[in-house]
C-alpha positions in Angstrom: 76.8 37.6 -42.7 76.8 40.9 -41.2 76.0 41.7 -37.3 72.5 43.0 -38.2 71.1 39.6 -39.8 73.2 37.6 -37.4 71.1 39.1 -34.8 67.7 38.7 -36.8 68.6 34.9 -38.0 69.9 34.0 -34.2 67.9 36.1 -31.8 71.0 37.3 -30.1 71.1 41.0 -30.5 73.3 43.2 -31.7 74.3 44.7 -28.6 75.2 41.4 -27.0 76.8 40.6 -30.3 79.1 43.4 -30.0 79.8 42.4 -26.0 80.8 39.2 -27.2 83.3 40.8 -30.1 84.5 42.9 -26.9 85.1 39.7 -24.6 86.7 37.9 -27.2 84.3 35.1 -27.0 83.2 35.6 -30.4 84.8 38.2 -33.2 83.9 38.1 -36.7 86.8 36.5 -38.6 85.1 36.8 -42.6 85.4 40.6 -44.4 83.2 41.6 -47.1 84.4 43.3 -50.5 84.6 46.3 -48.7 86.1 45.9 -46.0 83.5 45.0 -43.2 83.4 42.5 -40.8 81.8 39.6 -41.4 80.3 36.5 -38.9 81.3 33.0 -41.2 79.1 30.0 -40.5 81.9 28.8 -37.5 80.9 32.1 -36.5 77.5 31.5 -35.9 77.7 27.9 -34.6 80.0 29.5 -31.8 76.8 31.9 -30.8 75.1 28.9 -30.9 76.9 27.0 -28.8 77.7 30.1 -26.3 73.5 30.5 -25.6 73.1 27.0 -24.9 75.4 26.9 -22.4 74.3 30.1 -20.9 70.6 28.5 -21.0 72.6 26.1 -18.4 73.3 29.1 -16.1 76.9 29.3 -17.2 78.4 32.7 -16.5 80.4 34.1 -19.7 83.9 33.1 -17.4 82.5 29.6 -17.1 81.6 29.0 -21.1 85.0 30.7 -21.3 86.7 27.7 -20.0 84.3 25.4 -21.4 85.4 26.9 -24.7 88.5 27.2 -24.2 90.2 24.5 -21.9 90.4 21.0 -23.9 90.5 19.6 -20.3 87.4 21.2 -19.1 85.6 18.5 -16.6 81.7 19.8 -17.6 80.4 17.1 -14.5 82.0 19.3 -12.1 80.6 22.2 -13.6 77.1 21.0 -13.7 77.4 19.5 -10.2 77.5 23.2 -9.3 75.3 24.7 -11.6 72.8 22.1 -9.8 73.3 23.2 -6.5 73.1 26.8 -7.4 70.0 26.1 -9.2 68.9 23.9 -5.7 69.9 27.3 -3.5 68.3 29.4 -6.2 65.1 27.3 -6.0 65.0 27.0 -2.3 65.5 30.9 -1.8 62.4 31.7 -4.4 60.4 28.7 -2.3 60.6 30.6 1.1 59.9 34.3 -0.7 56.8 32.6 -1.6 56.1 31.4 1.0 56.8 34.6 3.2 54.5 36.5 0.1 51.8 33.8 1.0 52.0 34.3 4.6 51.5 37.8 4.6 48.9 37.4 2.1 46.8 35.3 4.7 47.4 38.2 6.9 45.0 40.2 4.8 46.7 43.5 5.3 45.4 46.6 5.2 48.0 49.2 4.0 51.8 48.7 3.9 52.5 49.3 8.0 50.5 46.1 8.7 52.7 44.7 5.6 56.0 45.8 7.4 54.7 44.4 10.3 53.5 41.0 9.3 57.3 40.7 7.9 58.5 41.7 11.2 56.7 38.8 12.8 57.8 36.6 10.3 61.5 37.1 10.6 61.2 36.9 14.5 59.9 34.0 13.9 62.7 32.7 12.2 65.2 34.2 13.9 68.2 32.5 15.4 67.7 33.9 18.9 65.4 32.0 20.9 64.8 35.0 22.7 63.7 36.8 20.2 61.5 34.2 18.7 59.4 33.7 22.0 58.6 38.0 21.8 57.7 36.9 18.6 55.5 34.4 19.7 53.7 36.2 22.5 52.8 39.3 20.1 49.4 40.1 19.9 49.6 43.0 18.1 50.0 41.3 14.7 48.7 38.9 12.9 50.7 35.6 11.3 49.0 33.0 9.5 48.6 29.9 11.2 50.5 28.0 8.7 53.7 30.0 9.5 52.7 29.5 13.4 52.6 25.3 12.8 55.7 25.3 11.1 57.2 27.4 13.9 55.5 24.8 16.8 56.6 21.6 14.4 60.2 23.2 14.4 61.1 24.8 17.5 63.4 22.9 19.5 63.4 25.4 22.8 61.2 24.2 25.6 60.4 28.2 26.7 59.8 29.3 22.7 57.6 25.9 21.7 55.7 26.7 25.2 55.0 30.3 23.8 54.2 29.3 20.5 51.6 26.3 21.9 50.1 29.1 23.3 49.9 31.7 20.1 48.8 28.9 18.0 45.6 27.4 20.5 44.4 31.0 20.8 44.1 31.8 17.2 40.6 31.0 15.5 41.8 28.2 13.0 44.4 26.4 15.4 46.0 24.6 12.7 44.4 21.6 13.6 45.2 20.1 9.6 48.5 21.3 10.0 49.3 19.9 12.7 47.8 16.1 12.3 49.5 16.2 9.2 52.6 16.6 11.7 51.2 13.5 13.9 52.4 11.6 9.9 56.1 13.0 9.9 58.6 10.4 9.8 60.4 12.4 12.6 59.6 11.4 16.0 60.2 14.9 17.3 58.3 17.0 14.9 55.5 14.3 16.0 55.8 15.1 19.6 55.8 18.9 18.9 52.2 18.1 17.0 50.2 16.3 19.7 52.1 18.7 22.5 50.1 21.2 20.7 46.9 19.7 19.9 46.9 18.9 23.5 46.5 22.5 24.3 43.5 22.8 22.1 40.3 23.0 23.7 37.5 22.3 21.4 36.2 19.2 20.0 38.1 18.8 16.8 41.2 18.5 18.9 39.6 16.1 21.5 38.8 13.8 18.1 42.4 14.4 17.0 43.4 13.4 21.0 41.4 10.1 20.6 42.5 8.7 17.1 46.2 9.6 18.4 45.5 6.6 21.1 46.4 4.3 18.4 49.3 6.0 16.9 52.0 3.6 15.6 54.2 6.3 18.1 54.3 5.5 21.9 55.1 8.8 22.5 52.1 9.9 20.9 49.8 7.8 22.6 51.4 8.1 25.8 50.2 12.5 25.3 47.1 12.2 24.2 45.9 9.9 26.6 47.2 12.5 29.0 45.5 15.4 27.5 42.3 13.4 27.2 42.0 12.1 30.7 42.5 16.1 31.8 39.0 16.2 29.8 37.4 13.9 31.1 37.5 11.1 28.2 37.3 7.8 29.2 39.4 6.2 26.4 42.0 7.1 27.9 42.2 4.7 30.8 43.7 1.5 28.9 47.0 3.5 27.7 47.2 5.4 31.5 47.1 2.3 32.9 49.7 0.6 31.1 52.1 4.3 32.0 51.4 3.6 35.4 52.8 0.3 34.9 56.1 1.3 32.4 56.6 4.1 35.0 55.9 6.3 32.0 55.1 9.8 33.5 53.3 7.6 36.2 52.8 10.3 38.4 50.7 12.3 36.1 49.4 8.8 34.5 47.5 8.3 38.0 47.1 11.9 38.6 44.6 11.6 35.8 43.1 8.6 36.4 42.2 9.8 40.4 40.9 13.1 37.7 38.6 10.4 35.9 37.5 8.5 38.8 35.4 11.9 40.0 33.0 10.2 37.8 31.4 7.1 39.8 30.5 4.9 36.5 34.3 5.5 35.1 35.6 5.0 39.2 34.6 1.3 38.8 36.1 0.6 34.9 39.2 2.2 36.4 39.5 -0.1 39.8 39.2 -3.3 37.0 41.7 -1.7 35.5 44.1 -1.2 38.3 43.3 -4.6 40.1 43.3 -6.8 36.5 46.8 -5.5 36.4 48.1 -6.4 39.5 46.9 -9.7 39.4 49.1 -10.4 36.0 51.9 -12.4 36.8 54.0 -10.6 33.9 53.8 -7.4 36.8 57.0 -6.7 38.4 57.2 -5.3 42.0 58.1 -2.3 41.3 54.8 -2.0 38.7 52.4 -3.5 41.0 53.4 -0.6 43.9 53.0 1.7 41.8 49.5 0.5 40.9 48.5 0.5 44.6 49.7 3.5 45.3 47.5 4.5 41.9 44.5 2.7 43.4 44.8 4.3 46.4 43.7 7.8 44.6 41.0 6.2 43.5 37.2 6.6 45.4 34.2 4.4 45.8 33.4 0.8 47.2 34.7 -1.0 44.5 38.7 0.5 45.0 38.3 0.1 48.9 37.2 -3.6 48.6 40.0 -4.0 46.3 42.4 -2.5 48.7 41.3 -4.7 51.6 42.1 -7.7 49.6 45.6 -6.0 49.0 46.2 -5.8 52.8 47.3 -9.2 53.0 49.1 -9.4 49.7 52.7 -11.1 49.7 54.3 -8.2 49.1 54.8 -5.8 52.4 55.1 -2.9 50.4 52.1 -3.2 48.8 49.9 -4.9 51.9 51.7 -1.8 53.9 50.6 1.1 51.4 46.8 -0.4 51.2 46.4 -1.0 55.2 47.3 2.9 55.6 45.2 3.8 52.4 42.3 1.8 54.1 43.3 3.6 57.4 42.7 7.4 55.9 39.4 6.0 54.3 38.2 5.4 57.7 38.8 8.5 58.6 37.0 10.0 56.1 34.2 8.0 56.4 
Protein backbone atom coordinates (compact mmCIF):
# COMPACT_ATOMS: atom_id res chain seq x y z
CA UNK A 1 0.00 0.00 0.00
CA UNK A 2 1.46 3.15 -0.94
CA UNK A 3 2.02 6.38 1.44
CA UNK A 4 -0.97 8.14 -0.28
CA UNK A 5 -3.76 5.46 0.79
CA UNK A 6 -1.98 4.68 3.91
CA UNK A 7 -2.74 8.20 4.76
CA UNK A 8 -6.42 8.08 3.52
CA UNK A 9 -7.18 4.44 5.11
CA UNK A 10 -5.30 5.58 8.55
CA UNK A 11 -5.83 9.26 8.93
CA UNK A 12 -2.22 9.88 9.54
CA UNK A 13 -1.00 12.08 6.83
CA UNK A 14 1.40 11.93 4.54
CA UNK A 15 3.63 14.45 5.89
CA UNK A 16 3.74 12.82 9.34
CA UNK A 17 4.09 9.57 7.44
CA UNK A 18 7.19 10.69 5.89
CA UNK A 19 8.50 12.14 9.56
CA UNK A 20 8.10 8.82 10.75
CA UNK A 21 10.20 7.16 7.64
CA UNK A 22 12.71 10.00 8.68
CA UNK A 23 12.82 8.99 12.49
CA UNK A 24 13.01 5.58 11.81
CA UNK A 25 10.00 4.75 13.68
CA UNK A 26 8.26 3.45 10.78
CA UNK A 27 9.84 2.88 7.00
CA UNK A 28 8.14 1.01 4.45
CA UNK A 29 9.70 -2.43 4.14
CA UNK A 30 7.35 -3.93 0.84
CA UNK A 31 8.40 -2.51 -2.98
CA UNK A 32 6.02 -2.60 -5.75
CA UNK A 33 6.81 -3.96 -9.34
CA UNK A 34 8.47 -1.03 -9.99
CA UNK A 35 10.41 -0.21 -7.62
CA UNK A 36 8.43 1.89 -4.97
CA UNK A 37 8.13 1.75 -1.58
CA UNK A 38 5.52 0.08 -0.17
CA UNK A 39 3.77 0.08 3.74
CA UNK A 40 3.00 -4.07 4.27
CA UNK A 41 0.14 -4.78 6.80
CA UNK A 42 3.00 -4.94 9.90
CA UNK A 43 3.50 -1.65 8.45
CA UNK A 44 0.37 -0.31 9.18
CA UNK A 45 -0.34 -1.97 12.50
CA UNK A 46 2.97 -0.22 13.64
CA UNK A 47 1.14 3.40 12.73
CA UNK A 48 -1.40 1.97 14.63
CA UNK A 49 0.07 1.30 17.48
CA UNK A 50 2.44 4.49 17.36
CA UNK A 51 -1.06 6.97 17.41
CA UNK A 52 -2.36 5.18 20.34
CA UNK A 53 0.34 5.68 22.27
CA UNK A 54 0.72 9.22 21.30
CA UNK A 55 -3.21 9.61 22.18
CA UNK A 56 -1.50 8.68 25.76
CA UNK A 57 0.74 11.86 25.51
CA UNK A 58 3.77 9.86 24.73
CA UNK A 59 6.46 11.98 23.02
CA UNK A 60 7.96 10.11 19.75
CA UNK A 61 11.35 9.35 22.25
CA UNK A 62 8.97 7.76 24.74
CA UNK A 63 7.00 5.28 22.10
CA UNK A 64 10.57 4.89 20.91
CA UNK A 65 11.45 3.05 23.95
CA UNK A 66 8.12 1.60 24.31
CA UNK A 67 8.88 0.16 20.90
CA UNK A 68 11.87 -0.67 21.14
CA UNK A 69 13.09 -1.78 24.66
CA UNK A 70 11.63 -5.42 25.54
CA UNK A 71 12.17 -4.23 29.19
CA UNK A 72 10.18 -1.20 28.90
CA UNK A 73 8.25 -0.68 32.47
CA UNK A 74 4.90 1.21 30.79
CA UNK A 75 3.63 1.75 34.91
CA UNK A 76 6.42 4.04 35.23
CA UNK A 77 5.69 5.70 32.18
CA UNK A 78 2.06 6.25 32.75
CA UNK A 79 2.77 7.26 36.41
CA UNK A 80 4.30 10.31 34.66
CA UNK A 81 2.20 10.81 31.92
CA UNK A 82 -0.47 11.17 34.86
CA UNK A 83 1.15 13.67 36.68
CA UNK A 84 1.99 15.67 33.54
CA UNK A 85 -1.49 15.40 32.60
CA UNK A 86 -2.37 16.48 36.62
CA UNK A 87 0.21 19.76 36.12
CA UNK A 88 -1.23 20.21 32.66
CA UNK A 89 -4.78 20.15 34.10
CA UNK A 90 -4.08 22.28 37.03
CA UNK A 91 -2.24 25.00 34.88
CA UNK A 92 -5.44 25.26 32.36
CA UNK A 93 -7.70 25.39 35.79
CA UNK A 94 -6.03 28.54 37.13
CA UNK A 95 -5.88 30.27 33.28
CA UNK A 96 -9.50 29.87 33.72
CA UNK A 97 -9.85 30.92 36.39
CA UNK A 98 -7.67 34.15 35.98
CA UNK A 99 -9.89 34.52 32.36
CA UNK A 100 -12.99 34.41 34.67
CA UNK A 101 -11.71 36.76 37.05
CA UNK A 102 -11.03 39.39 34.70
CA UNK A 103 -14.14 38.64 33.09
CA UNK A 104 -16.12 39.70 36.27
CA UNK A 105 -14.08 42.75 36.09
CA UNK A 106 -16.11 43.83 33.18
CA UNK A 107 -13.30 45.69 31.37
CA UNK A 108 -13.48 48.25 29.23
CA UNK A 109 -10.58 48.14 26.73
CA UNK A 110 -7.32 46.25 27.08
CA UNK A 111 -5.45 48.76 29.80
CA UNK A 112 -8.18 47.88 32.32
CA UNK A 113 -7.43 44.15 31.06
CA UNK A 114 -3.56 44.67 31.75
CA UNK A 115 -4.54 45.99 34.86
CA UNK A 116 -6.98 43.53 36.26
CA UNK A 117 -3.93 40.93 35.46
CA UNK A 118 -1.72 43.10 37.34
CA UNK A 119 -3.95 42.87 40.46
CA UNK A 120 -4.29 39.38 40.03
CA UNK A 121 -0.67 38.45 40.02
CA UNK A 122 0.02 40.81 43.10
CA UNK A 123 -2.32 38.98 44.57
CA UNK A 124 -0.58 35.90 44.14
CA UNK A 125 2.61 36.95 44.56
CA UNK A 126 5.15 35.41 46.93
CA UNK A 127 6.04 38.72 48.54
CA UNK A 128 3.81 39.59 51.26
CA UNK A 129 4.67 42.97 50.69
CA UNK A 130 3.70 43.15 47.56
CA UNK A 131 0.44 41.38 48.09
CA UNK A 132 -0.83 43.86 50.77
CA UNK A 133 -0.17 47.02 47.82
CA UNK A 134 -2.20 44.66 46.06
CA UNK A 135 -4.74 44.60 48.54
CA UNK A 136 -5.04 48.26 49.34
CA UNK A 137 -5.41 49.30 45.46
CA UNK A 138 -8.30 51.06 44.69
CA UNK A 139 -7.59 51.90 41.43
CA UNK A 140 -8.65 48.51 40.06
CA UNK A 141 -11.15 46.33 40.26
CA UNK A 142 -10.78 42.26 41.23
CA UNK A 143 -13.68 40.16 41.51
CA UNK A 144 -14.61 39.18 44.81
CA UNK A 145 -14.17 35.66 44.26
CA UNK A 146 -10.35 36.14 43.62
CA UNK A 147 -10.51 38.58 46.89
CA UNK A 148 -12.13 35.46 49.11
CA UNK A 149 -9.69 33.09 47.97
CA UNK A 150 -6.94 35.62 48.78
CA UNK A 151 -8.62 36.30 52.60
CA UNK A 152 -9.25 32.23 52.99
CA UNK A 153 -5.48 31.80 51.97
CA UNK A 154 -3.39 34.42 53.28
CA UNK A 155 -1.42 33.40 56.16
CA UNK A 156 0.31 37.11 56.95
CA UNK A 157 -1.42 38.92 59.78
CA UNK A 158 -0.55 42.59 57.94
CA UNK A 159 -1.68 41.22 54.23
CA UNK A 160 -5.12 39.21 55.65
CA UNK A 161 -5.70 42.64 57.66
CA UNK A 162 -5.52 44.50 54.29
CA UNK A 163 -7.35 42.17 52.39
CA UNK A 164 -10.42 42.05 55.30
CA UNK A 165 -10.49 45.47 54.52
CA UNK A 166 -10.63 45.32 50.40
CA UNK A 167 -13.12 42.58 50.60
CA UNK A 168 -15.84 44.48 53.39
CA UNK A 169 -15.64 47.51 51.23
CA UNK A 170 -16.58 46.01 47.94
CA UNK A 171 -20.46 45.90 47.10
CA UNK A 172 -20.86 42.00 47.11
CA UNK A 173 -18.55 41.13 50.16
CA UNK A 174 -18.37 37.66 49.40
CA UNK A 175 -20.62 36.82 51.92
CA UNK A 176 -21.32 33.04 49.91
CA UNK A 177 -17.88 32.75 49.54
CA UNK A 178 -16.88 33.10 52.59
CA UNK A 179 -19.59 30.91 54.74
CA UNK A 180 -18.79 28.37 52.34
CA UNK A 181 -15.25 28.92 54.06
CA UNK A 182 -17.00 28.70 57.70
CA UNK A 183 -17.50 24.52 55.98
CA UNK A 184 -13.69 23.87 55.13
CA UNK A 185 -12.33 20.99 56.89
CA UNK A 186 -9.26 23.39 57.74
CA UNK A 187 -9.45 25.11 60.95
CA UNK A 188 -7.46 27.94 59.61
CA UNK A 189 -9.11 28.74 56.42
CA UNK A 190 -12.25 28.71 58.85
CA UNK A 191 -10.90 31.32 61.08
CA UNK A 192 -9.74 33.50 58.07
CA UNK A 193 -13.79 33.23 57.07
CA UNK A 194 -15.49 34.57 60.22
CA UNK A 195 -12.28 37.10 60.78
CA UNK A 196 -13.77 38.51 57.79
CA UNK A 197 -17.35 38.28 58.06
CA UNK A 198 -16.69 39.95 61.32
CA UNK A 199 -15.68 43.05 59.56
CA UNK A 200 -18.86 43.17 57.50
CA UNK A 201 -21.31 45.61 58.54
CA UNK A 202 -24.67 44.89 57.21
CA UNK A 203 -27.26 42.48 58.09
CA UNK A 204 -26.45 39.49 55.99
CA UNK A 205 -23.16 39.25 57.89
CA UNK A 206 -24.79 39.87 61.39
CA UNK A 207 -27.10 36.59 60.32
CA UNK A 208 -23.95 34.86 59.14
CA UNK A 209 -22.29 36.15 62.84
CA UNK A 210 -25.37 34.53 64.65
CA UNK A 211 -25.65 30.98 63.01
CA UNK A 212 -21.69 30.81 63.53
CA UNK A 213 -22.69 30.77 67.56
CA UNK A 214 -23.32 27.15 67.01
CA UNK A 215 -20.48 26.22 64.90
CA UNK A 216 -19.10 22.75 65.52
CA UNK A 217 -15.56 25.10 65.66
CA UNK A 218 -14.81 26.92 69.09
CA UNK A 219 -12.81 29.07 67.41
CA UNK A 220 -15.62 30.09 65.36
CA UNK A 221 -17.96 30.74 68.00
CA UNK A 222 -15.62 32.24 70.21
CA UNK A 223 -15.30 35.38 66.95
CA UNK A 224 -18.58 35.73 66.19
CA UNK A 225 -19.80 36.10 69.48
CA UNK A 226 -17.12 38.81 69.60
CA UNK A 227 -18.15 40.64 66.50
CA UNK A 228 -21.78 40.39 67.52
CA UNK A 229 -21.58 41.80 70.98
CA UNK A 230 -19.53 44.94 69.27
CA UNK A 231 -23.16 45.24 67.58
CA UNK A 232 -25.08 45.09 70.01
CA UNK A 233 -26.71 41.41 69.67
CA UNK A 234 -27.65 39.87 72.63
CA UNK A 235 -26.97 36.26 71.54
CA UNK A 236 -23.94 36.67 72.22
CA UNK A 237 -23.86 36.70 75.95
CA UNK A 238 -23.95 32.82 76.68
CA UNK A 239 -20.65 32.04 74.53
CA UNK A 240 -18.90 35.59 76.15
CA UNK A 241 -19.68 34.35 79.23
CA UNK A 242 -18.29 31.01 79.14
CA UNK A 243 -14.68 33.10 77.37
CA UNK A 244 -14.68 34.95 80.39
CA UNK A 245 -14.63 31.86 82.29
CA UNK A 246 -11.96 29.63 79.79
CA UNK A 247 -9.89 32.96 79.92
CA UNK A 248 -10.50 32.86 76.18
CA UNK A 249 -9.74 36.42 75.04
CA UNK A 250 -11.40 37.39 78.50
CA UNK A 251 -10.46 40.73 78.32
CA UNK A 252 -12.27 41.62 75.17
CA UNK A 253 -15.02 38.80 76.27
CA UNK A 254 -16.02 41.38 79.22
CA UNK A 255 -15.07 44.33 77.20
CA UNK A 256 -18.08 43.49 75.28
CA UNK A 257 -20.31 42.39 77.59
CA UNK A 258 -19.68 46.07 79.84
CA UNK A 259 -20.50 47.15 75.55
CA UNK A 260 -23.93 45.18 75.98
CA UNK A 261 -24.86 46.15 79.30
CA UNK A 262 -25.34 49.99 77.95
CA UNK A 263 -28.60 48.50 77.34
CA UNK A 264 -30.61 48.29 80.79
CA UNK A 265 -32.99 45.18 79.71
CA UNK A 266 -29.64 43.20 78.45
CA UNK A 267 -27.63 44.73 81.87
CA UNK A 268 -29.88 42.44 83.94
CA UNK A 269 -29.74 38.96 81.55
CA UNK A 270 -25.93 39.72 81.72
CA UNK A 271 -25.62 40.08 85.83
CA UNK A 272 -27.64 36.34 85.85
CA UNK A 273 -25.19 35.42 83.71
CA UNK A 274 -22.16 36.45 85.53
CA UNK A 275 -23.54 35.58 89.10
CA UNK A 276 -25.24 31.98 87.90
CA UNK A 277 -21.59 31.38 87.02
CA UNK A 278 -19.95 32.10 90.00
CA UNK A 279 -22.12 30.28 92.03
CA UNK A 280 -21.21 26.83 90.03
CA UNK A 281 -19.12 24.73 92.04
CA UNK A 282 -17.35 23.35 88.69
CA UNK A 283 -15.73 27.36 88.77
CA UNK A 284 -12.28 27.47 89.62
CA UNK A 285 -10.65 30.53 91.38
CA UNK A 286 -9.05 31.74 88.94
CA UNK A 287 -12.54 31.78 86.70
CA UNK A 288 -14.69 33.19 89.35
CA UNK A 289 -12.07 36.40 89.66
CA UNK A 290 -12.22 36.89 86.53
CA UNK A 291 -15.98 37.00 86.54
CA UNK A 292 -16.00 39.60 89.29
CA UNK A 293 -13.79 41.59 87.88
CA UNK A 294 -16.28 41.18 84.61
CA UNK A 295 -19.23 42.09 86.84
CA UNK A 296 -17.67 44.85 88.06
CA UNK A 297 -18.00 46.63 84.39
CA UNK A 298 -21.23 45.89 84.50
CA UNK A 299 -24.04 48.94 85.52
CA UNK A 300 -27.44 48.92 87.23
CA UNK A 301 -28.95 47.69 90.58
CA UNK A 302 -29.14 44.29 89.77
CA UNK A 303 -24.85 44.00 89.32
CA UNK A 304 -24.29 46.22 92.55
CA UNK A 305 -26.62 44.01 94.67
CA UNK A 306 -24.84 41.20 93.24
CA UNK A 307 -21.53 42.64 94.20
CA UNK A 308 -22.52 43.38 97.82
CA UNK A 309 -23.24 39.78 98.28
CA UNK A 310 -19.72 39.17 96.76
CA UNK A 311 -18.10 41.38 99.55
CA UNK A 312 -18.25 38.68 101.98
CA UNK A 313 -17.41 35.83 99.67
CA UNK A 314 -14.74 33.19 100.86
CA UNK A 315 -12.51 34.08 98.57
CA UNK A 316 -10.36 37.51 99.52
CA UNK A 317 -9.65 38.14 96.08
CA UNK A 318 -12.95 38.22 94.96
CA UNK A 319 -14.68 39.88 98.44
CA UNK A 320 -11.54 42.45 97.92
CA UNK A 321 -12.21 43.31 94.11
CA UNK A 322 -16.20 43.81 94.78
CA UNK A 323 -15.78 45.99 98.26
CA UNK A 324 -13.50 48.48 95.93
CA UNK A 325 -15.96 48.06 92.89
CA UNK A 326 -18.80 48.88 95.37
CA UNK A 327 -16.52 51.75 96.77
CA UNK A 328 -16.15 53.63 93.08
CA UNK A 329 -20.06 53.09 92.69
CA UNK A 330 -20.49 55.20 95.62
CA UNK A 331 -18.62 57.62 94.31
CA UNK A 332 -20.45 57.91 91.39
CA UNK A 333 -23.59 57.83 92.81
Amino acid sequence: MLIGEVARRSGVSARVLRHYDSLGLVRPSGRTSTGYREYTAEDIRLIFQIESLRSLGLSLRDVRRALDDPGFAPSILVDDLIRQTRQRIAGEMELLTRLRRIGAAEPVDWGDVLETVGLLRGLGSESAGRRQRAALSSSVKVSVEALVEAVLSEADPNVAGALRWALARSADSGLALLAEGLRSPEAEVRSRAIEAIAQVAHDPATGLLRDALTHADIVVRRRAALALGARGVADAVPTLVDMVVEEAHDVDAADALSALASDPALAEQITTGLVDRLAHESVRPSARRRLTQALADIPGGAASRALAELTQDQDRVVAMTATYVLGLRDLKG
